[in-house]
C-alpha positions as CSV (number, residue, x, y, z in Angstrom):
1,X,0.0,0.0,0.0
2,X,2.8,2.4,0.9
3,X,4.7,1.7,-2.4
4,X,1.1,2.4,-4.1
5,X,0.9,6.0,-2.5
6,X,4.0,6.7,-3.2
7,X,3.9,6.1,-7.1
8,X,0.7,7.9,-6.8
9,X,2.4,11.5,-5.7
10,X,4.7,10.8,-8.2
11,X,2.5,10.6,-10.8
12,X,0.7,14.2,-9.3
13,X,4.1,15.5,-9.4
14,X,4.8,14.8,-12.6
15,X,1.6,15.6,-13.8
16,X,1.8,19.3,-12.1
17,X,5.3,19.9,-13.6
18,X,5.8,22.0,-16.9
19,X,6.8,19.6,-19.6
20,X,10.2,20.0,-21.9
21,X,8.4,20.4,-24.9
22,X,5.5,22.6,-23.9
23,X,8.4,25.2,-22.8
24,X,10.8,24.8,-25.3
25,X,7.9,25.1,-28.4
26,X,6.8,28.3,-26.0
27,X,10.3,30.2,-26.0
28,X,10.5,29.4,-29.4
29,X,7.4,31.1,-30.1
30,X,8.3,33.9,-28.7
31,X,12.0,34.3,-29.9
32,X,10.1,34.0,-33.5
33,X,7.6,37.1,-33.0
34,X,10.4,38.7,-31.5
35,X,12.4,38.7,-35.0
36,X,10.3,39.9,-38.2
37,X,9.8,37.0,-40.8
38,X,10.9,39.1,-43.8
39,X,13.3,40.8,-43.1
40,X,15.0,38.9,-39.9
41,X,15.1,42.2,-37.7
42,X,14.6,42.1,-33.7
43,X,10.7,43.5,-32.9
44,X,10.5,46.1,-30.5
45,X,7.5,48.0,-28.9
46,X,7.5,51.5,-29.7
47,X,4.9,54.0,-28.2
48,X,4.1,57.7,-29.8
49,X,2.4,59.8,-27.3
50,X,0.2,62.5,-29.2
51,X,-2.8,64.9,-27.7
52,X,-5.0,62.1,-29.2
53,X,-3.8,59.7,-27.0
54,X,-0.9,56.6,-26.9
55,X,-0.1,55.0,-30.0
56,X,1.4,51.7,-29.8
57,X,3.9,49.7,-32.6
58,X,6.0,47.3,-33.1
59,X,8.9,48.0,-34.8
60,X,11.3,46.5,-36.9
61,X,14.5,47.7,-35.6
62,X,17.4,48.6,-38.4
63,X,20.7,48.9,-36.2
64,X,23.4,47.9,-38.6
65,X,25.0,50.2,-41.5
66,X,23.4,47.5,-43.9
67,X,20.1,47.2,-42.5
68,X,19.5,50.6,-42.2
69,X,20.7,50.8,-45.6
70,X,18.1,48.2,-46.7
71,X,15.4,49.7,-44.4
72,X,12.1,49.3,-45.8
73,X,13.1,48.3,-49.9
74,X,11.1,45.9,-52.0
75,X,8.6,45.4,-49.3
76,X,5.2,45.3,-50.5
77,X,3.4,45.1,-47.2
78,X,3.4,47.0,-43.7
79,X,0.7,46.6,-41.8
80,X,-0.7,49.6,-39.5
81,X,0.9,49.3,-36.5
82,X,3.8,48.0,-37.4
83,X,7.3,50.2,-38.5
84,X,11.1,50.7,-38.6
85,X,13.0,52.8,-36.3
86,X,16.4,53.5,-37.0
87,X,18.6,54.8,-33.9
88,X,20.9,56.7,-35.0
89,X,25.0,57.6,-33.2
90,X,24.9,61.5,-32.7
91,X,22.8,63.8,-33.5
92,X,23.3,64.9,-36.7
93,X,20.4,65.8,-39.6
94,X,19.3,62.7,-41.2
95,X,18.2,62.2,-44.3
96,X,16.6,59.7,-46.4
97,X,15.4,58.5,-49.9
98,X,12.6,56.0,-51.2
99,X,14.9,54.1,-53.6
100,X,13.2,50.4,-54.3
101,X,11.0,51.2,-51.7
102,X,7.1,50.7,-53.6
103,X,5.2,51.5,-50.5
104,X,4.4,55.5,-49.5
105,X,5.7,55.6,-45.8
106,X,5.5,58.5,-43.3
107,X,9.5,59.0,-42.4
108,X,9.6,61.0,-39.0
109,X,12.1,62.4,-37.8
110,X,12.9,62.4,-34.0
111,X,15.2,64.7,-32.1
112,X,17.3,64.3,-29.2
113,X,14.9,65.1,-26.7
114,X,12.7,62.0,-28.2
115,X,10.1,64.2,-29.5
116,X,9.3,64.4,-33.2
117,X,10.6,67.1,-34.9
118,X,9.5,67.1,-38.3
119,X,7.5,64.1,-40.8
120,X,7.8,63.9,-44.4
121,X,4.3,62.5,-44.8
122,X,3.5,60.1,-47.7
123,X,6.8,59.7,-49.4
124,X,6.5,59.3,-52.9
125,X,7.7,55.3,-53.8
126,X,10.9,54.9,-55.6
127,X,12.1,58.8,-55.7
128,X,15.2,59.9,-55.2
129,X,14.4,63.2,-53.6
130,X,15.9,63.1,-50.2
131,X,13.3,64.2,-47.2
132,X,14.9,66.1,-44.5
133,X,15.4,66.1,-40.8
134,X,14.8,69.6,-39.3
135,X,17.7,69.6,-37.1
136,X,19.5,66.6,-35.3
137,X,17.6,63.4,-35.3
138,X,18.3,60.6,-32.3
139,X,16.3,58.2,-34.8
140,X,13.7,57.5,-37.7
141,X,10.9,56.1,-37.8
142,X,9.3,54.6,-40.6
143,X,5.6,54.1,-40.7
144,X,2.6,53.3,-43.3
145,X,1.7,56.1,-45.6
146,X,-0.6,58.1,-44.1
147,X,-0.8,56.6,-40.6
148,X,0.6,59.5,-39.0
149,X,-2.1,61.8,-39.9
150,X,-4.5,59.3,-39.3
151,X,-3.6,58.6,-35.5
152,X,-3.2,62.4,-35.2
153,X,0.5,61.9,-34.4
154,X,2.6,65.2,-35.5
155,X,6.0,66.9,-34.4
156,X,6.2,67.7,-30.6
157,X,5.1,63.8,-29.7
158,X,6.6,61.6,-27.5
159,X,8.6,58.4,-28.9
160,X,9.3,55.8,-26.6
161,X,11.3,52.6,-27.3
């Protein structure tokens, strides 16, 4: 009887305990939303404080001298909360192009006190006009064409990320 009790609480033990695979396919799940499926760049939160309210994304972030060179070329798709940021070492004006990039995008332009200073709203595809920083930029944020406008989000926001 007392072996019988015993493999009994062993059984409730092992039955209570996480199992291997049920953690393992769990951290993998999350390591893959954590890393966009296109492009293979980390996803971050990123919030945009306006007078309308929060505004939350999550952001593909370009850190590299390649990525950011890449940024947001030949994709087809963004969906409306989702971006690229772009931090940026310094504060220097940044400046940026639509080369090979078919989607319109909202490019804006945040300063080093994390507040937007200027957005070049929908950015004509493919041109090679550069759009402007006014004044150092901290980062860039990329988001759908239009979005900005739409969400009520304008210079003098709060970026956090």
């Amino acid at each position: 009887m007392m072996r019988f009790c015993a493999l009994a609480a062993m059984a409730l033990l092992a039955a209570c305990s996480p199992q291997g695979g049920t953690e393992t396919q769990v951290a993998n799940a999350a390591a893959a939303q954590a890393v966009h499926p296109i492009s293979g760049l980390e996803i971050i939160p990123l919030t945009v404080t306006s007078r309308s309210g929060k505004h939350d994304f999550r952001v593909e972030v370009a850190a590299s001298t390649q990525e950011q060179a890449r940024g947001l070329m030949f994709r087809t798709q963004l969906g409306p909360d989702e971006g690229m940021i772009f931090p940026r070492q310094g504060n220097a004006q940044a400046s940026f192009w639509m080369k090979d990039t078919p989607l319109p995008l909202d490019i804006i332009f945040i300063g080093p006190d994390s507040r937007i200073s200027n957005i070049a709203a929908m950015t004509t595809p493919y041109s090679l006009d550069s759009v402007t920083s006014i004044g150092p930029a901290s980062a860039v944020l990329e988001l759908a064409g239009g979005r900005a406008e739409e969400l009520g989000i304008e210079a003098g926001d709060l970026v956090e990320y």
